[in-house]
DSSP file (Angstrom, degrees, kcal/mol; ACC not computed):
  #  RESIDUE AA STRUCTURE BP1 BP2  ACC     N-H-->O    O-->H-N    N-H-->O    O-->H-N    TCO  KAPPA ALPHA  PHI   PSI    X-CA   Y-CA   Z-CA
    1    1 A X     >        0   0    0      0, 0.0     4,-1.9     0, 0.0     3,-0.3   0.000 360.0 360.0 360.0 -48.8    0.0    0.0    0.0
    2    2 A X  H  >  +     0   0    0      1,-0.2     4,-1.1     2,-0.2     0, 0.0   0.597 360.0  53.1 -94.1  -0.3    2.4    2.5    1.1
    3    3 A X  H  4 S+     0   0    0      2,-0.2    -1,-0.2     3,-0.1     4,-0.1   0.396 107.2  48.6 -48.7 -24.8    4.8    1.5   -1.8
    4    4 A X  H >> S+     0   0    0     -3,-0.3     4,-2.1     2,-0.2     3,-0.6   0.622 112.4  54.0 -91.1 -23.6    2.2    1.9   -4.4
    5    5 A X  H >X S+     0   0    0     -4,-1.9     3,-1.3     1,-0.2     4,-0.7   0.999 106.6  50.9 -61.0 -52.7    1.4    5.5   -2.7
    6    6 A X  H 3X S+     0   0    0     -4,-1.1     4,-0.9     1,-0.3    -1,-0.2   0.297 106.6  52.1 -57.3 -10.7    4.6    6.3   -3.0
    7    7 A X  H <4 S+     0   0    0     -3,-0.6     4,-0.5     2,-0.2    -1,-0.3   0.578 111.1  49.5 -76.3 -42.2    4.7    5.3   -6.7
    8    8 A X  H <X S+     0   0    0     -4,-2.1     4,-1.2    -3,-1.3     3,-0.4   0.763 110.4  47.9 -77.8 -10.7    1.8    7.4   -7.4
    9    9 A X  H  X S+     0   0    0     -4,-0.7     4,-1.1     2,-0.2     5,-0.3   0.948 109.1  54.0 -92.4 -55.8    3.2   10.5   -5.6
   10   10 A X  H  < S+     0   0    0     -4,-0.9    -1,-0.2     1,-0.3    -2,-0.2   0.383 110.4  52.7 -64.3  -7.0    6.6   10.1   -7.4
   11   11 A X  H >> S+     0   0    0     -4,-0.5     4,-2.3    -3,-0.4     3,-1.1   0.827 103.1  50.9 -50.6 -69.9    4.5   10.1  -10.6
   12   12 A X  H 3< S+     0   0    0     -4,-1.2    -2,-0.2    -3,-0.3    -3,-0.1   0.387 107.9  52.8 -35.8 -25.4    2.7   13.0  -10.0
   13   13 A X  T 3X S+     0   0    0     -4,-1.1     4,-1.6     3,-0.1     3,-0.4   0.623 108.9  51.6 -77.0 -30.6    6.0   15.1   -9.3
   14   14 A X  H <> S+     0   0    0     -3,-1.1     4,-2.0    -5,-0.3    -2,-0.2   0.832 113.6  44.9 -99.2 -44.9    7.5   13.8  -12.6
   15   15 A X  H  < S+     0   0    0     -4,-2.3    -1,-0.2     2,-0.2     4,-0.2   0.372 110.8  53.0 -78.1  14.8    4.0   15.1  -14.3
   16   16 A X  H  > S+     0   0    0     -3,-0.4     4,-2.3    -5,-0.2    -2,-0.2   0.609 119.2  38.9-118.2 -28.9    4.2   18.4  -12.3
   17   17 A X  H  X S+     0   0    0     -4,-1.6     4,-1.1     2,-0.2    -2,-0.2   0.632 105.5  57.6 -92.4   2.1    7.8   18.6  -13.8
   18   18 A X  H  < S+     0   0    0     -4,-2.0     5,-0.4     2,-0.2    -1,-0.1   0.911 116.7  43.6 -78.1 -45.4    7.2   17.4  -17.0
   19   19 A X  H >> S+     0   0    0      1,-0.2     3,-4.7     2,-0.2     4,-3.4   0.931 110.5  46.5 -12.1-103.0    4.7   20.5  -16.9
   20   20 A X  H 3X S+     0   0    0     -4,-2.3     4,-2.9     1,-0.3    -1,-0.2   0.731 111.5  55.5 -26.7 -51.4    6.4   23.0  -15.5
   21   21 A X  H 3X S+     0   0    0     -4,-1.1     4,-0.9     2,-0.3    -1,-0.3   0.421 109.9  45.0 -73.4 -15.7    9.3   21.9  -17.9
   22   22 A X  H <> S+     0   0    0     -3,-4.7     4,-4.9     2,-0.2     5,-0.8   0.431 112.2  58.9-101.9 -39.8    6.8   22.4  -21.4
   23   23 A X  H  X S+     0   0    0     -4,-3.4     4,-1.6    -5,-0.4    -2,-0.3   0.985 112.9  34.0 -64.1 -29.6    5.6   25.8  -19.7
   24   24 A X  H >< S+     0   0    0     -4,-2.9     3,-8.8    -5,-0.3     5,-0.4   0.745 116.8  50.0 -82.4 -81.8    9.2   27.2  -19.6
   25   25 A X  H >< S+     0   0    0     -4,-0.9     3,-0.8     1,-0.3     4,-0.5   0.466 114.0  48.5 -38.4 -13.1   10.5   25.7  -22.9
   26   26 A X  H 3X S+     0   0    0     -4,-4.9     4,-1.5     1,-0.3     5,-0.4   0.788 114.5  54.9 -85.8 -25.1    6.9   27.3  -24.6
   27   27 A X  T << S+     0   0    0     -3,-8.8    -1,-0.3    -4,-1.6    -2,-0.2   0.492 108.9  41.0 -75.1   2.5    8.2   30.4  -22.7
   28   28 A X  T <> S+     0   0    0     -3,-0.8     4,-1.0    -4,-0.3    -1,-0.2   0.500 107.6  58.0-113.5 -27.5   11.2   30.3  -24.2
   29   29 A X  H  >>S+     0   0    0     -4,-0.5     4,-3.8    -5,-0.4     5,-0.5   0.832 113.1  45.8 -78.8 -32.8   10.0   29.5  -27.9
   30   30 A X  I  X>S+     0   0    0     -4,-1.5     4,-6.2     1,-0.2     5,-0.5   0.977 111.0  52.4 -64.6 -51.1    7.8   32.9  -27.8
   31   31 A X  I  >5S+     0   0    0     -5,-0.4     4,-1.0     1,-0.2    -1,-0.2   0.778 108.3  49.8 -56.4 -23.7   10.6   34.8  -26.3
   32   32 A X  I  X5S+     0   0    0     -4,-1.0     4,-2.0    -3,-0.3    -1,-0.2   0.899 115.9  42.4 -78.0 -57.5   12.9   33.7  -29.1
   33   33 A X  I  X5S+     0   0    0     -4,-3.8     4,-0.6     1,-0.2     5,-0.4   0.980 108.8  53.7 -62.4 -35.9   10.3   34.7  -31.8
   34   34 A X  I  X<S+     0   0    0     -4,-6.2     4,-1.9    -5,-0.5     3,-0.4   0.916 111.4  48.4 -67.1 -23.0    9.3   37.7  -30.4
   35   35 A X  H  X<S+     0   0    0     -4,-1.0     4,-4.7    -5,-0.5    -1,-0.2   0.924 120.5  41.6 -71.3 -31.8   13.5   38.8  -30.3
   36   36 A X  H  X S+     0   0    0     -4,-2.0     4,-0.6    -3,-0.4    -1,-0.2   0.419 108.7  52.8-117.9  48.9   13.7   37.7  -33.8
   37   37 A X  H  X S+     0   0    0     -4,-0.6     4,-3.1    -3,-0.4    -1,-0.2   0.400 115.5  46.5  56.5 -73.9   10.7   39.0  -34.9
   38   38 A X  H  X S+     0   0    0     -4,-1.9     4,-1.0    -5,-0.4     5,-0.2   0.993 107.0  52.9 -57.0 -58.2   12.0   42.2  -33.4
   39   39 A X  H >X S+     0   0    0     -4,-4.7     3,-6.5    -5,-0.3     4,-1.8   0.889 108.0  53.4 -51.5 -55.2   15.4   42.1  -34.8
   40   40 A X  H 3X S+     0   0    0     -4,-0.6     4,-4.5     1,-0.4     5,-0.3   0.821 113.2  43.7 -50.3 -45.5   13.8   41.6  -38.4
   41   41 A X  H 3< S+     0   0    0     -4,-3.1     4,-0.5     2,-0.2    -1,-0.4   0.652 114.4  48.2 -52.9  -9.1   11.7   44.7  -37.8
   42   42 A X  H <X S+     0   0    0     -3,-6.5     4,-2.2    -4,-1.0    -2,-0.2   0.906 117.7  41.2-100.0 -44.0   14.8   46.5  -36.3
   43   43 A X  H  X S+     0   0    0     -4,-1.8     4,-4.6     1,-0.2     5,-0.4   0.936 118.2  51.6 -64.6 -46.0   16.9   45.2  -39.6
   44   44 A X  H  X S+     0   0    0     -4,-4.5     4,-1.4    -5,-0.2    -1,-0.2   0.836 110.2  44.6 -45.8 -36.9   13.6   46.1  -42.0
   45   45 A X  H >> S+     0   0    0     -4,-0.5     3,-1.5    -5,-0.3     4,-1.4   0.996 113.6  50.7 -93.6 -55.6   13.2   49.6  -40.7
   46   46 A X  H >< S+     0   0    0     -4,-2.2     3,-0.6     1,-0.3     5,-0.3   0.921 112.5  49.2 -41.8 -69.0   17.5   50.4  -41.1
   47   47 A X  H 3X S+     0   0    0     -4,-4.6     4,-2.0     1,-0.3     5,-0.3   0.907 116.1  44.8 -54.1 -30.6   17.3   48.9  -44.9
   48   48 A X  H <X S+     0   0    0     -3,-1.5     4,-2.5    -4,-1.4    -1,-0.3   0.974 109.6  48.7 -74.7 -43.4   14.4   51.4  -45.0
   49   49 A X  H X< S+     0   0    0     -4,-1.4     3,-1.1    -3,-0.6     4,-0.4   0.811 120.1  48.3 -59.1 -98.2   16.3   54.5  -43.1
   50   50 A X  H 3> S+     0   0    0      1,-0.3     4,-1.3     2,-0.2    -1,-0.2   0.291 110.0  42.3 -18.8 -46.3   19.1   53.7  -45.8
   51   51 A X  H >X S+     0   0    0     -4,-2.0     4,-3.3    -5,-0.3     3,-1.9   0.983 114.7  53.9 -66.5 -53.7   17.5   53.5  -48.5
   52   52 A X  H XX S+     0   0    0     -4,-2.5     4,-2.0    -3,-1.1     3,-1.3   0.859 110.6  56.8  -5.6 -78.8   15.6   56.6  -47.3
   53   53 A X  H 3> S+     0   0    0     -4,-0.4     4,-1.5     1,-0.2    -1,-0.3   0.775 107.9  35.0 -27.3 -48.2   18.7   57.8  -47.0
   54   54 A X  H <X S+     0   0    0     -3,-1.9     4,-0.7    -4,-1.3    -1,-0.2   0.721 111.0  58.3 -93.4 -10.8   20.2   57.6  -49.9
   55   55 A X  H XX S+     0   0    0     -4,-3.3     4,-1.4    -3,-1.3     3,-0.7   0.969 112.1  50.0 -83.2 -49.2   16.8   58.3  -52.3
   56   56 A X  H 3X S+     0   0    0     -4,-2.0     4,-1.2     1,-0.3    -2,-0.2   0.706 115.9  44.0 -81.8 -14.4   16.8   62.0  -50.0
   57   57 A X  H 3X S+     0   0    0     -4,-1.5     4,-0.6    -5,-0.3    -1,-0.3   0.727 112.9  50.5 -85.4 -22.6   21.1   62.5  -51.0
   58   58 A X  H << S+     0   0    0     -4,-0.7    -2,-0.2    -3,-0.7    -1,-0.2   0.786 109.1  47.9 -88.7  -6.1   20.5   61.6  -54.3
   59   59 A X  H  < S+     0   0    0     -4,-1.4    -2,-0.2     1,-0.2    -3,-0.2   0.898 112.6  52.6 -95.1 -26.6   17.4   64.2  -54.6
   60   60 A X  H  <        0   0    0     -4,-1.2    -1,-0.2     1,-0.2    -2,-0.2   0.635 360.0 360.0 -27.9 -41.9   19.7   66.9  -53.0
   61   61 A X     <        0   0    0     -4,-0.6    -1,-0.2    -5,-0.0    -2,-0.1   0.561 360.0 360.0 -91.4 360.0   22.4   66.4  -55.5
């Protein structure tokens, strides 16, 4: 009896960490898209200041 509790409790820890252990790594997959998600916005809007750039030097010249 108290060997089979103890099987089910030691189960139940392993499914509380298996959990925990899906919750971080899904907390980790979002944080990773949303950084490169960002960087790609960060890189998109530079290739835009550049071009920017360079269409407002060439209308200058």
């Amino acid at each position: 009896m108290g060997q089979q509790f103890s099987g089910k409790y030691r189960i139940s820890i392993d499914d509380i960490a298996d959990h925990r252990r899906s919750v971080v790594v899904r907390a980790w997959h979002k944080l990773l898209q949303w950084g490169l998600q960002a960087l790609e916005e960060h890189n998109e809007l530079r290739r835009w200041e550049e071009q920017e750039g360079d269409w407002s030097v060439s209308r200058y010249r």
